[in-house]
Every structure is written in structure tokens, then in C-alpha cells.
C-alpha positions as CSV (number, residue, x, y, z in Angstrom):
1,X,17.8,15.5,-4.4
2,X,17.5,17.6,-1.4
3,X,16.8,16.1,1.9
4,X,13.3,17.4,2.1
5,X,12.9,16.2,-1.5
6,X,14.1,12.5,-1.1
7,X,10.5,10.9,-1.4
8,X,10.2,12.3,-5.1
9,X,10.6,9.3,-7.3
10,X,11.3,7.3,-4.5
11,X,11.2,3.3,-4.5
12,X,9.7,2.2,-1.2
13,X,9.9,-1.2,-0.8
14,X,6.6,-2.9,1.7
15,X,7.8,-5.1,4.6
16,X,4.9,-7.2,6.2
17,X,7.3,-8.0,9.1
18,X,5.0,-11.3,10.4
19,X,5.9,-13.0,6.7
20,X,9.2,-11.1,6.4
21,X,12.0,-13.4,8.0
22,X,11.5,-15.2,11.1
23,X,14.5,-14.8,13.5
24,X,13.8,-16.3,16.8
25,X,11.6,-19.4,15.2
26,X,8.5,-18.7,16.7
27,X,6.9,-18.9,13.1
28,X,6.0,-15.1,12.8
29,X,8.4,-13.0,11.1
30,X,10.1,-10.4,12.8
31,X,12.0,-7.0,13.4
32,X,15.2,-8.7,13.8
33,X,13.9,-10.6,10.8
34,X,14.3,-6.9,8.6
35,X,17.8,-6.6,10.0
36,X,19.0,-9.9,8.9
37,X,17.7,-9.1,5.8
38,X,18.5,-5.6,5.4
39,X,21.6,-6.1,3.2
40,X,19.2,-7.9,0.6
41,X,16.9,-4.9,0.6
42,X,19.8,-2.6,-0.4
43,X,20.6,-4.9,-3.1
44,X,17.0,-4.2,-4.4
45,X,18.4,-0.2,-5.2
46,X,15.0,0.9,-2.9
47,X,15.3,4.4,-0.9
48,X,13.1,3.0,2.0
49,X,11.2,0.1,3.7
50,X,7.5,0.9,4.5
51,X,7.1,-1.5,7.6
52,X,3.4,-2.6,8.3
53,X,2.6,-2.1,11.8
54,X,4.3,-3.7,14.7
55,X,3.0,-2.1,17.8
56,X,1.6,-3.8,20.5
57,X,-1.6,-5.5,19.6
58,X,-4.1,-8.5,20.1
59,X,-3.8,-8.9,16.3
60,X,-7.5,-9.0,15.7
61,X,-6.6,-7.3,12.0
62,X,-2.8,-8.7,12.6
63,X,-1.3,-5.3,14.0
64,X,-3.9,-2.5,13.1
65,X,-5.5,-3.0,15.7
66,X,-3.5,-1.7,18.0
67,X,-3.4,-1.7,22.1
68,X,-0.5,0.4,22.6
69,X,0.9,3.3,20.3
70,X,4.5,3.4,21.5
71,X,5.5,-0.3,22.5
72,X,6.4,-3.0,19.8
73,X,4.6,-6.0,20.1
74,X,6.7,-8.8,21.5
75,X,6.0,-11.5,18.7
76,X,8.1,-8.4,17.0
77,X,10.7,-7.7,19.5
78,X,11.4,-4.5,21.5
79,X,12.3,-0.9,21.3
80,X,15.9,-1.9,21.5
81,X,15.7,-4.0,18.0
82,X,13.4,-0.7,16.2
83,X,16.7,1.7,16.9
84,X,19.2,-1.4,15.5
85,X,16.7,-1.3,12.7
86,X,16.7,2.4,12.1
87,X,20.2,2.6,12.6
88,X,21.6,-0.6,10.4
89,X,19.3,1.0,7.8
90,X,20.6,4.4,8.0
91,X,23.7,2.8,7.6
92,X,22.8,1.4,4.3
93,X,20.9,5.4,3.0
94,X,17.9,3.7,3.6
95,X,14.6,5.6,4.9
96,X,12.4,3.8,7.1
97,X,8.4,4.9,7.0
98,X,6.6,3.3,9.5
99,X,2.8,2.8,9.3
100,X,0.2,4.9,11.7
101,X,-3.1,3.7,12.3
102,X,-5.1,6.7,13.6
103,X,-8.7,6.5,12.7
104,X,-9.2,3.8,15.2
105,X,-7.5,1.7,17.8
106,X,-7.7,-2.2,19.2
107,X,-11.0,-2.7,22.0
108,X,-8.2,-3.4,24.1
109,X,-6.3,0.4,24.2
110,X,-6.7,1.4,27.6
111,X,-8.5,4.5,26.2
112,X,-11.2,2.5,24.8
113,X,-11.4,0.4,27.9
114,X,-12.1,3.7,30.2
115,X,-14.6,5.3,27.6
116,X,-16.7,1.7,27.5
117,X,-17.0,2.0,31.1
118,X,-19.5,5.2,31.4
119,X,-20.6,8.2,29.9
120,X,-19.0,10.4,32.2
121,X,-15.1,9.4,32.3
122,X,-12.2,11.6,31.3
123,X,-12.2,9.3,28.2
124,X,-15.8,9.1,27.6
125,X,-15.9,11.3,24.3
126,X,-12.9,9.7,23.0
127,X,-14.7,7.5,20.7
128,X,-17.3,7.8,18.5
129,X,-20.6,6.8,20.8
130,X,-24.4,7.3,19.9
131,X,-28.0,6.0,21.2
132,X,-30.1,3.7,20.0
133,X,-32.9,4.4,18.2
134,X,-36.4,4.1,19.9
135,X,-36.5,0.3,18.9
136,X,-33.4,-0.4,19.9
137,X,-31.5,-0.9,16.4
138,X,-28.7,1.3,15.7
139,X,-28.1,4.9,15.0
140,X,-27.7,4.4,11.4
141,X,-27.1,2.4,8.2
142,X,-23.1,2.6,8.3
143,X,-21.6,-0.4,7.3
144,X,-18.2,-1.9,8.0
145,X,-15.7,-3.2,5.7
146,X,-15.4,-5.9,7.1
147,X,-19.3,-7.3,7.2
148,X,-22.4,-6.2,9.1
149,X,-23.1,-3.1,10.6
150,X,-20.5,-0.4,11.8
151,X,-22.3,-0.6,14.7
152,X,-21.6,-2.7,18.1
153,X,-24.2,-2.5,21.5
154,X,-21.9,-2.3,24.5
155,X,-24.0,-2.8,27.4
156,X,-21.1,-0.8,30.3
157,X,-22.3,2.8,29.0
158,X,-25.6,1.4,27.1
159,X,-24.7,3.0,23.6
160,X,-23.4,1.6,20.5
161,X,-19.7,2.8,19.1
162,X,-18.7,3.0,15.7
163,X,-16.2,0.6,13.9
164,X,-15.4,0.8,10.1
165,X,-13.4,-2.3,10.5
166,X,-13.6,-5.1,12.9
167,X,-15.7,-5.0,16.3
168,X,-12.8,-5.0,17.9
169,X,-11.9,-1.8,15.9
170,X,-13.6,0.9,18.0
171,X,-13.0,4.4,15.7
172,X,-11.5,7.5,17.7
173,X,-14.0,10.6,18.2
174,X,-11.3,13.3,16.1
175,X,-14.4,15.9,16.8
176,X,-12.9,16.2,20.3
177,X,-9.6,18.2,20.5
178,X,-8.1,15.7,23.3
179,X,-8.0,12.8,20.9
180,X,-6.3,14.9,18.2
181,X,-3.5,16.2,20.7
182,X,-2.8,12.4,21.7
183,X,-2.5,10.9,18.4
184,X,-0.2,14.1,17.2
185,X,2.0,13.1,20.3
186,X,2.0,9.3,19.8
187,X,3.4,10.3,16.0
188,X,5.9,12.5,17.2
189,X,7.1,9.2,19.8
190,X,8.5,8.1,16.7
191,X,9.3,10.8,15.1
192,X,11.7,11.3,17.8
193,X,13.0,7.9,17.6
194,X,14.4,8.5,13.9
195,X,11.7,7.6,11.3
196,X,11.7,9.1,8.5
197,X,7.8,8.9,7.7
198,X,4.6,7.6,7.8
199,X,2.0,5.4,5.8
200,X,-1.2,7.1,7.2
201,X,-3.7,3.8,7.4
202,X,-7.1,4.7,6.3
203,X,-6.3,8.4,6.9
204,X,-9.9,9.7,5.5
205,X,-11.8,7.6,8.0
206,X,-10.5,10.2,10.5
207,X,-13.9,11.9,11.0
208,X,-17.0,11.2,10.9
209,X,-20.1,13.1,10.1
210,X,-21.3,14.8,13.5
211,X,-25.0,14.2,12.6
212,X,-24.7,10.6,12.0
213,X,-26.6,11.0,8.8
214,X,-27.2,7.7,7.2
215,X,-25.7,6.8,3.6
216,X,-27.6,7.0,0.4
217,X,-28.0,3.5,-1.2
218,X,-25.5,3.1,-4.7
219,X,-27.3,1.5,-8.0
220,X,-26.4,-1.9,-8.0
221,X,-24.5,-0.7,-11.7
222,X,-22.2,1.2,-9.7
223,X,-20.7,-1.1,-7.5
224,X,-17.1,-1.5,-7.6
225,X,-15.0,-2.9,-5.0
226,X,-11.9,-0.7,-3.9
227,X,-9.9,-3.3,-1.7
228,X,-13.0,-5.2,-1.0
229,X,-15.2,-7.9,-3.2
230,X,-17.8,-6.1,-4.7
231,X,-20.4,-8.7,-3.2
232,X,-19.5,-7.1,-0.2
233,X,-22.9,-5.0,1.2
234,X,-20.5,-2.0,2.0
235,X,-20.5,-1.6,-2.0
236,X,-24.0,-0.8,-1.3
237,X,-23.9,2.5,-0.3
238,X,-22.5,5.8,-1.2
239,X,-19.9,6.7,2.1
240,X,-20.2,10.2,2.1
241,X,-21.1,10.6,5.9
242,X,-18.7,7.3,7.7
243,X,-15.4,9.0,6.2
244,X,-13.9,11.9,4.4
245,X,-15.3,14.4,6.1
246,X,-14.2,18.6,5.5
247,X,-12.8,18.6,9.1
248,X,-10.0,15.9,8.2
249,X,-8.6,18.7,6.3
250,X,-7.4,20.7,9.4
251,X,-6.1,17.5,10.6
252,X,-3.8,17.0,7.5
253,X,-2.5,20.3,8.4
254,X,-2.1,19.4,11.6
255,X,-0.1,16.3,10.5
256,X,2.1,18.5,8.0
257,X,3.0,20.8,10.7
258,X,4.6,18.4,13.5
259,X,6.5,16.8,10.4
260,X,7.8,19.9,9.5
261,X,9.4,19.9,13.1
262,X,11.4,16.8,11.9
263,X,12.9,18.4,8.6
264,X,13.0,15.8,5.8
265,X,10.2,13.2,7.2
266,X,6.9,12.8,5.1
267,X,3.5,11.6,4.7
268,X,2.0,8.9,2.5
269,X,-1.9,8.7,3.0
270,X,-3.7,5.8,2.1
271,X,-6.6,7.3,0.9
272,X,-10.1,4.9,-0.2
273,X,-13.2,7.5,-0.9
274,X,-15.9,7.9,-3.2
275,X,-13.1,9.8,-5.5
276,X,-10.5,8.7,-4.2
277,X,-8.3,10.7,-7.4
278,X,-10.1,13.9,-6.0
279,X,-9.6,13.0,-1.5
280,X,-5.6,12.1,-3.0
281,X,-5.4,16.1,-4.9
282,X,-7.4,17.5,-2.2
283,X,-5.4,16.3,0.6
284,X,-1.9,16.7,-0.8
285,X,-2.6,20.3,-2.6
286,X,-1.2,23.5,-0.8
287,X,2.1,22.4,0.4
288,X,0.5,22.4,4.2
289,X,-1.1,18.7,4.0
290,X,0.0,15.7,3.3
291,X,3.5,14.8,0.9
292,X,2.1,11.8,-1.0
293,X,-1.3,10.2,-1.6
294,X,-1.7,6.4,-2.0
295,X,-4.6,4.4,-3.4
296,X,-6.2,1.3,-4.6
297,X,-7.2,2.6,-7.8
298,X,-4.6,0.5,-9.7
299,X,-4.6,-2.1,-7.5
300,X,-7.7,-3.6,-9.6
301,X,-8.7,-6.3,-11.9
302,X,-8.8,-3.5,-15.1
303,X,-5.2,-4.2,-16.7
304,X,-5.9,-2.8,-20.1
305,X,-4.1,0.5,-21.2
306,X,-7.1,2.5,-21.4
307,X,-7.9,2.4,-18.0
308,X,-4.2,2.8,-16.3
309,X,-3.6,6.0,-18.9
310,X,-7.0,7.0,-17.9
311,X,-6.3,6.7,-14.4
312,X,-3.3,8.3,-14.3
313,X,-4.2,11.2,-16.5
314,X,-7.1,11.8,-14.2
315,X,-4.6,12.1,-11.0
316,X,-2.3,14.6,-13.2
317,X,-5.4,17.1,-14.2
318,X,-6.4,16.8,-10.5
319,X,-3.4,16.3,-8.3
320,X,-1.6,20.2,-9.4
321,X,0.6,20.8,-6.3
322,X,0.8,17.2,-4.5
323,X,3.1,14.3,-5.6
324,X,1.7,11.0,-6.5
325,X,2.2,7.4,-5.2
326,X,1.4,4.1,-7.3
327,X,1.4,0.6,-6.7
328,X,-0.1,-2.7,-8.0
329,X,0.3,-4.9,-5.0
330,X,0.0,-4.5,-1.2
331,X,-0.9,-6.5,2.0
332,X,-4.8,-6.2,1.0
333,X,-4.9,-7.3,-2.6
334,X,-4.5,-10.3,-4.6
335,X,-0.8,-10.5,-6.0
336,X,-0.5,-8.5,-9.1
337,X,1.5,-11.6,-10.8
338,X,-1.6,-13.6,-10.6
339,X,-4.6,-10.3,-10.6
340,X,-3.1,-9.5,-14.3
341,X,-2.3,-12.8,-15.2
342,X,-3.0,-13.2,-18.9
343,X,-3.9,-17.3,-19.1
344,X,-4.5,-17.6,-15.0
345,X,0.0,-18.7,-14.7
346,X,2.7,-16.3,-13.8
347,X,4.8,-15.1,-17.0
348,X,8.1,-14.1,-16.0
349,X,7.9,-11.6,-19.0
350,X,5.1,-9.7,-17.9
351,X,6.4,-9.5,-14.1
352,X,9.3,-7.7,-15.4
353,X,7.4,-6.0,-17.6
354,X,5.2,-4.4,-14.8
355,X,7.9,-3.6,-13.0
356,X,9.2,-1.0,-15.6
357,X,5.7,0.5,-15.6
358,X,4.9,1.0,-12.5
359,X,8.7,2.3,-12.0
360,X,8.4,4.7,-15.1
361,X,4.9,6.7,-14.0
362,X,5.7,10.2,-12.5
363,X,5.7,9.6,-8.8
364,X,6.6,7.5,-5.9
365,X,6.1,3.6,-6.3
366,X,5.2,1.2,-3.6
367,X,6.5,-2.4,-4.1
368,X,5.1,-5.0,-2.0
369,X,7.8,-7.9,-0.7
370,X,8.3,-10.6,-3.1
371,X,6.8,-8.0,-6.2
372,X,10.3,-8.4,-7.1
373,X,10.5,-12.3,-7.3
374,X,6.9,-12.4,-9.5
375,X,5.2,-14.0,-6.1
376,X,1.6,-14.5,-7.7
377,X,-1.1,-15.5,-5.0
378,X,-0.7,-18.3,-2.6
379,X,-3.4,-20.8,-2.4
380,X,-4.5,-21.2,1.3
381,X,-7.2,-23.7,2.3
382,X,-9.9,-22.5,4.8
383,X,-8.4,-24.6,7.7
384,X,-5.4,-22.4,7.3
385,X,-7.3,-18.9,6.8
386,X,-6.0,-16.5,9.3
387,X,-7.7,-13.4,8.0
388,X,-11.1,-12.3,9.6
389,X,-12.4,-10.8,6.3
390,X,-11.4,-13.7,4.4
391,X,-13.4,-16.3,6.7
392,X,-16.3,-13.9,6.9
393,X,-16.7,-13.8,3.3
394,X,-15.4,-17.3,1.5
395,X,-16.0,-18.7,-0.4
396,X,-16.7,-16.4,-2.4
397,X,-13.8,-13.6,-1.4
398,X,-11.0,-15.6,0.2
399,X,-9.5,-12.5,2.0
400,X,-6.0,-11.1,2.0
401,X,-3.9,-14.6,3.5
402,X,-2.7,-15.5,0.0
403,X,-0.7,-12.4,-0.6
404,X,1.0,-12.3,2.9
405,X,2.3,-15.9,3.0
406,X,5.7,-16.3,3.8
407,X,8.8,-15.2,2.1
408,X,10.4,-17.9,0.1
409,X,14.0,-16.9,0.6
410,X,15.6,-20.4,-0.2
411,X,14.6,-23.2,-2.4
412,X,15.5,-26.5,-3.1
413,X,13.1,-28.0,-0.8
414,X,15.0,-25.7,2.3
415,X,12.5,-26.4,5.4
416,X,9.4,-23.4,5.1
417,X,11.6,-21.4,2.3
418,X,14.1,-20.7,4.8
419,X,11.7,-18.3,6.4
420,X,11.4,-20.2,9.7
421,X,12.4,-23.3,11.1
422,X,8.7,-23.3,12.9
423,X,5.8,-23.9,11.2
424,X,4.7,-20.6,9.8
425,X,1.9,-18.6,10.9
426,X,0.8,-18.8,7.1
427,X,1.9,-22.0,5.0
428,X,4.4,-21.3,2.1
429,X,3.0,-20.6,-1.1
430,X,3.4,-24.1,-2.8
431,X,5.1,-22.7,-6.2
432,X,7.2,-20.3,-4.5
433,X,10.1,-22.3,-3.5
434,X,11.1,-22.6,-6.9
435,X,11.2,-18.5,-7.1
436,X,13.1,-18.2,-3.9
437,X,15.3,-15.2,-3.6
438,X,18.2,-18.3,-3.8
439,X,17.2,-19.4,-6.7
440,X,16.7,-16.5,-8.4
441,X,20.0,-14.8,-7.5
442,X,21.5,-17.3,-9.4
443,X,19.7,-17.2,-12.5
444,X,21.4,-14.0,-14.6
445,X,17.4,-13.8,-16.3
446,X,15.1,-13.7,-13.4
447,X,12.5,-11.5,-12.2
448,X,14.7,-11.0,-9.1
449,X,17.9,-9.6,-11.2
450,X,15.8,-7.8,-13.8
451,X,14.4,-6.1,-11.3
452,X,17.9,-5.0,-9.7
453,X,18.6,-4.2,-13.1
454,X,16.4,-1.7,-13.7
455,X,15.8,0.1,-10.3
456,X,19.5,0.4,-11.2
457,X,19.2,1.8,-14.2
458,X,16.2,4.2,-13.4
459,X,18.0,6.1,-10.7
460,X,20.3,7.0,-13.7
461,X,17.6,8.8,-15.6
462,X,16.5,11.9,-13.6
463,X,13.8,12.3,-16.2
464,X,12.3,9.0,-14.9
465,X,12.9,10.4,-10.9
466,X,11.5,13.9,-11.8
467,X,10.1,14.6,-15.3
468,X,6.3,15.6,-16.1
469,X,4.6,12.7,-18.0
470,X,2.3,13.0,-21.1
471,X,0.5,9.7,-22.7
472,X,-0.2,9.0,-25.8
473,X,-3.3,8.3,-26.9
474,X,-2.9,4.7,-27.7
475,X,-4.8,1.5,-28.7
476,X,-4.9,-1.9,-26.5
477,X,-2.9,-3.7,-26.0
478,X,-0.2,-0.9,-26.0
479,X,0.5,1.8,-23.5
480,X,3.0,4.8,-24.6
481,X,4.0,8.3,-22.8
482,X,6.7,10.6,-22.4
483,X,8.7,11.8,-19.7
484,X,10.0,14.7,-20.0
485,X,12.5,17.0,-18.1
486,X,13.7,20.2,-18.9
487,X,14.9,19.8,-22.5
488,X,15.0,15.9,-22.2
489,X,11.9,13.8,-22.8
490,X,11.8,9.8,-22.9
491,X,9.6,7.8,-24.2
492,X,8.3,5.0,-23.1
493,X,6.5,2.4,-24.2
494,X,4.8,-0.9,-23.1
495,X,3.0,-3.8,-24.8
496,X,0.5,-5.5,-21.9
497,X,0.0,-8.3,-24.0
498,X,1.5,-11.6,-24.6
499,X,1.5,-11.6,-28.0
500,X,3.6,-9.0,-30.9
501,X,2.9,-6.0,-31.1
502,X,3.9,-2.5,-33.6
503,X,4.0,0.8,-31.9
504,X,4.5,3.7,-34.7
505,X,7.0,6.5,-33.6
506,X,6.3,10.1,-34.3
507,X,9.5,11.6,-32.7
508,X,12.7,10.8,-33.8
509,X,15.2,8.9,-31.5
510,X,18.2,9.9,-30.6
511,X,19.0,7.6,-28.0
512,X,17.7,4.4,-27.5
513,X,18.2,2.4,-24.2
514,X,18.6,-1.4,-25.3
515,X,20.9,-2.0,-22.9
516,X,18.1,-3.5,-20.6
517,X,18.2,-7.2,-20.7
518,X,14.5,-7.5,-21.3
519,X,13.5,-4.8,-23.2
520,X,13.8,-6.3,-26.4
521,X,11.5,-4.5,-29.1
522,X,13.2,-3.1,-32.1
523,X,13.0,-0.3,-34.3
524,X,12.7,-0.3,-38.1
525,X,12.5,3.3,-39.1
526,X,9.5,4.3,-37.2
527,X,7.7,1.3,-36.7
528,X,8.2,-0.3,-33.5
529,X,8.5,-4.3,-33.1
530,X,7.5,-5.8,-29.8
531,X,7.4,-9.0,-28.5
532,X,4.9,-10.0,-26.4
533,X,5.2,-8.1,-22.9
534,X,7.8,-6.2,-24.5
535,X,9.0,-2.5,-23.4
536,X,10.8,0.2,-25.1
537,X,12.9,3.4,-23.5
538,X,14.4,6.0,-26.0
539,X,15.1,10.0,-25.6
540,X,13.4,11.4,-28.5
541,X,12.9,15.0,-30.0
């Protein structure tokens, strides 16, 4: 691939550096935590490390909340570690994309704290400030993510400001031209320092709507929670006014045009709309916008066949000219090893299985750390919640801590995993010790080496990296589709269930790929056997 090309088919592997590796035993993980750890990484056959945000912050939201753009926070170390990091992973050919959090900054950003002061500062319009209405409520019925209004009194300047997140969120005012040159030139800090891209946080919260419109209530049918429990009253409305407004567009643009200063960098926008299929094609269409669009639509509880083909097929009629980025775990979701869970316990089968899916759609993939050991979700009792959504809402929606627990990098009862020799912000996930990288290395048939295996295997296959994808219509529990590439199309195939399946073959093989240690279905003329989790690879014609 060319250099400007890299991200196609890319493997980017997710680092939440506080549950990463702990280095200097303070119980948060670390960025000297990465480079101690960087050599295991490569192992994983991965072309970059997305690195959740480490900036200076009072870690409100744990880092997206942040204070000051270009300073790392110094739970995280300093700028000196970042460049060892860069450069020991550069070493190694591997990218480094950094989150960006630019629809909103911590209460504690000195911008925020000149704009609260008055209404007539050099920072006044830098945030998104509006009246009360004549009794005193506020402006409108935006809601936050996070609970409650999007709405907070501050009594300095006598207005409310906006927040789609926490309180302590305040959202930027991207209406006024200022705001837009200072976050372009805290990107291009970094840029300048060596990344080699960004995960654009909430990038379609941007702008809001200028007349503060309020948003239409949704039926109580149509309530489906995108990275939030759909008990949540932000599933209540439509958000067609809070985010994804027509001016973010320019923005984009904007975005595309510094990177294409900095010749081989790109953009990955995490992107949750109304559609978000339809914000991800809109946004990455034209060449001039953004390189990759990212989104929680199969990061769900829907795990049957019909909805990830549907899903996918959707993004390919829509997404013409952009490039496409899945994943089925991330920092905000419950573990995909437990979410898809067939009996409610991890099956080592199915983790293995999922990773050849997600690895075999056309596009990018995003794994999360410890996607590759078949982590499922931590149990963490309330006294040890950390999250702010997660206490807000539980019991009923126990928040995001029991998919960022610690790394389990050494078993046999090895103090906290061998993550830190302090206690840990977050407590070890009780069951997984026993899938500690350690443990698994050894073991010629785990997740952790199946996983090597294949990554291996698929940067082989330039039809997997590259080639156009058709499905197959299909019934559950079986998903099938080709890739195809030039005069070379694969098929694929997948049962999602734990029990035997038969797949029937309308293409003849002429080269089947059973050299993967657990891809064990067989073919008996054109009827396919599977075991249960099964998957299949074979160039056909």
C-alpha cells in the first residue's frame, strides 16, 4: 500500500492507557506503560495503536474532558515519554492515532474559565451560551448523554451553557471562526509531533443549531440506545438540532485540509446521529472530508446474521467514495465476549470466530485491548464504580467500568495481573487472570494465538485488505459473502451459532484455506459442514 493508503484494511489496535500497563505503580496505567508493552502489540500483526486520550485533565469523563490540548496529563507522563512512544513504535512500522476531543473541553480549560466570567471577554463567544427563558428554566429541551438536561445555570455571566456530556463538559461555540482556528492549531500540535492520525471523539456534536430549536419527542417504539441504555431519557427525543448540523461539513473539510499538510496522516470520526450509516457516507464522501467513519452500529445487542449483513449492506449502498471502519468492542460498550454471549459464558470458539468476521468485512477494524484474549465484561460492584454514567444510572445501566478494567497480562495468581503492583484504579476482572496474555501465550489453541494467527494470515490475502464485498443472502444462524478483487473473489463464511450447521456452495472452489487452526468446517461436494462457531475461507469461481 502506498503511504497515503496505509489505513485501507488496516488493524488498529485500541489502547485505554489508564488500564493499559502501569509503569511507575501508581495504579493507573500509563504511556510508558504502551512502551513496555509495545513489542507485544507488534506481535498482535496490527498497523497502529489508537491511544484514548491522555491530555491534561481533571478526569471528570477519565481524559475527555480535557484542560489542556497540548500537555499530557501527569498520571500519564510527559511530552518526553509521547516522542519515545512515537518513535519506539515507528521503530516497530507501527502508526500511532491519537484521539481528539473537539466538540467540547473540561470546565477547567482556561478558555472556559474566561468565557464563564462575562459576556463581554475575548472568550465570551467561545462556548455555546443562551438566556433563560422568562421563568427562568432553560433555553430548550436538549438533553445530555449522560442524564438531565444539556443545560447548566452559571451564575458569573447569568446564562446557561450547553453540555452534551457531563456538567463539567462545557461544548465549544464552532459558529464563531476563533474557536475553529484554535482547535485546527491544537491538531496540527500533534501533527507536528509525529502522529499519524486522529480518532475524532463525537465529531458530529461539533455544531449546534444556531436557533436553539428544541427536539421533537421519538415514539417510545423507536427507542434504541446507540452507546447509551435505552432507559436513558436522551432516547426520548429525535437529535436533529444538539448535533449534526450542515455547517460541520465545512469543518470536515477543514479537518481534511491541515491533514493533507502532513502527507499520509488520516481521520477516523466517531460518528453517533439519527443515521448514523448516512452522517458516516456523508462525511467521508468527496475525497475532501474525513478518511474513515466509525460507529456504534455493531457495537449492539443484535448478533444475528440478518442484522450485521443488513448493516453492512446499508453502509456499502450509502458510503460510495469513503472507506469504512468496524468494530464490536470499545471503551463505551459492554465486552463483545460477553454482549454476544450465546448461554451468558465466554466460548473460546466464538471469540475466535468473531475475530475472523470482524477482520474479513471490507474496511478498517478497530480492536479494543484484550479483544484478543476473549476478555468478556468485568463485574464491578457500585463501591468500586468509577464511571459518572454508570453511578448516575445503576442499577439498571452499570456504565462503561466493566470493559476498561485492567489488563490481565500475567496469571497464576501474579499480584493485580501483573498490571500494577498498586491497587488499581479499577479491580481486575475476577475470571481474567486465567486468560492472561501469560497464560495464553503458552497455550498453542488460545484466543490470544488464534488471533496472531489470523491477523497473520489476512495480511496475506489482499482480497481481504482491499476487495469489494457482496453477501449472500443467507438464513440464521449463518452469515456468507464474497470478497472479491480483481479476478480473485473469496468466500467467506460464518456460522454464529453454537450448534452444526450446512452452508450449500454455489461456486466451485478452487482453493480452500484449512490451514487456519480453527476453521474447521468441511466440504462434501457442495454442502458445507460446520461446527458450531465454525468459519470457512475458499477462492472460488
Amino acid at each position: 500500500m502506498t503511504q497515503q493508503q496505509w489505513y485501507k484494511g488496516a488493524v488498529i489496535y485500541q489502547v485505554y492507557p489508564r488500564s493499559f500497563q502501569d509503569s511507575n505503580n501508581d495504579g493507573i496505567g500509563d504511556l510508558k506503560g504502551i512502551i513496555n508493552r509495545i513489542d507485544y502489540i507488534k506481535s498482535l500483526g496490527v498497523d497502529a495503536i489508537w491511544i484514548s486520550p491522555f491530555f491534561k485533565s481533571p478526569m471528570k469523563d477519565f481524559g475527555y474532558d480535557i484542560s489542556d490540548y497540548r500537555d499530557i496529563d501527569p498520571i500519564f507522563g510527559d511530552l518526553n515519554d509521547f516522542d519515545e512512544l512515537i518513535d519506539q513504535a515507528h521503530k516497530r512500522d507501527i502508526k500511532i492515532i491519537i484521539d481528539q476531543v473537539l466538540s467540547h473541553t473540561s470546565d477547567q480549560h482556561q478558555w472556559f474559565l474566561d468565557s464563564r466570567e462575562n459576556q463581554n471577554n475575548d472568550k465570551a463567544d467561545w462556548y455555546v451560551w443562551a438566556d433563560a427563558k422568562e421563568d427562568g428554566t432553560a433555553p430548550n429541551n436538549w438533553l445530555s448523554i449522560f442524564g438531565g438536561g444539556a443545560w447548566q445555570w452559571e451564575p458569573r455571566r447569568g446564562q446557561y451553557y450547553l453540555h452534551n456530556f457531563l456538567t463539567e463538559q462545557p461544548d465549544l461555540n464552532f459558529h464563531n471562526p476563533d474557536v475553529r482556528k484554535a482547535v485546527l492549531e491544537n491538531v496540527e500540535f500533534w501533527l507536528k509531533k509525529g502522529v499519524d492520525g486522529f480518532r475524532l471523539d463525537a465529531i458530529n456534536f461539533c455544531y449546534h443549531d444556531a436557533q436553539l430549536r428544541d427536539n421533537p419527542a421519538k415514539p417510545k417504539d423507536k427507542r434504541q440506545g446507540r452507546g447509551f441504555s435505552e432507559d436513558n431519557p436522551y432516547a426520548f427525543q429525535y437529535h436533529y438540532y444538539n448535533n449534526t448540523q450542515p455547517e460541520n461539513i465545512e469543518f470536515m473539510q477543514d479537518i481534511r485540509a491541515l491533514l493533507n499538510k502532513y502527507p499520509g496522516t488520516v481521520s477516523l470520526g466517531e460518528i453517533s446521529s439519527e443515521d448514523s450509516l448516512a452522517t458516516m457516507a456523508e462525511y467521508t464522501q468527496g475525497g475532501d472530508k474525513l478518511h474513515m467513519g466509525y460507529s456504534f452500529e455493531l457495537l449492539t445487542d443484535d448478533y444475528s446474521s440478518e442484522y450485521i449483513r443488513e448493516t453492512v449492506q446499508t453502509l456499502e449502498q450509502r458510503m460510495t467514495e469513503g472507506w469504512p471502519c468496524w468494530a464490536f468492542s470499545n471503551h463505551d460498550v459492554e465486552r463483545v465476549a460477553s454482549r454476544w454471549s450465546q448461554n451468558g459464558e465466554i466460548n473460546p470458539a466464538q471469540c475466535k470466530m468473531l475475530t475472523a468476521l470482524l477482520a474479513s468485512l471490507r474496511g478498517s477494524v478497530c480492536m479494543y485491548q484484550g479483544e484478543e484474549l476473549g476478555l468478556g465484561e468485568a463485574s464491578v460492584a457500585f463501591e468500586d464504580l468509577q464511571d459518572p454514567y454508570g453511578i448516575t444510572f445503576w442499577p439498571n445501566f452499570k456504565g462503561r467500568d466493566g470493559c476498561r478494567t485492567p489488563m490481565p497480562w500475567e496469571g497464576n495468581n501474579t499480584q493485580n495481573a501483573g498490571f500494577s503492583a498498586a491497587k488499581p484504579w479499577l479491580p481486575v476482572g475476577s475470571a481474567h487472570t486465567q486468560q492472561a496474555v501469560s497464560v495464553q501465550d503458552k497455550d498453542a489453541n488460545s484466543i490470544l494465538n488464534a488471533y496472531r494467527e489470523f491477523m497473520a494470515w489476512r495480511k496475506q490475502h489482499t482480497v481481504l485488505l482491499a476487495g469489494d464485498i457482496k453477501f449472500i443472502d443467507t438464513a440464521e444462524p449463518i452469515l456468507a459473502f464474497y470478497r472479491t478483487l480483481n479476478e480473485q473473489t473469496m468466500l467467506c463464511v460464518f456460522n454464529l451459532a453454537d450448534t452444526n450447521q450446512t452452508f450449500e456452495l454455489t461456486k466451485t472452489v478452487t482453493e480452500a484455506h484449512d490451514s487456519l487452526s480453527h476453521c474447521n468446517a468441511t466440504l462434501d461436494g457442495n454442502k458445507l459442514n460446520m461446527n458450531g462457531f465454525d468459519c470457512y475461507f475458499a477462492f472460488v469461481k
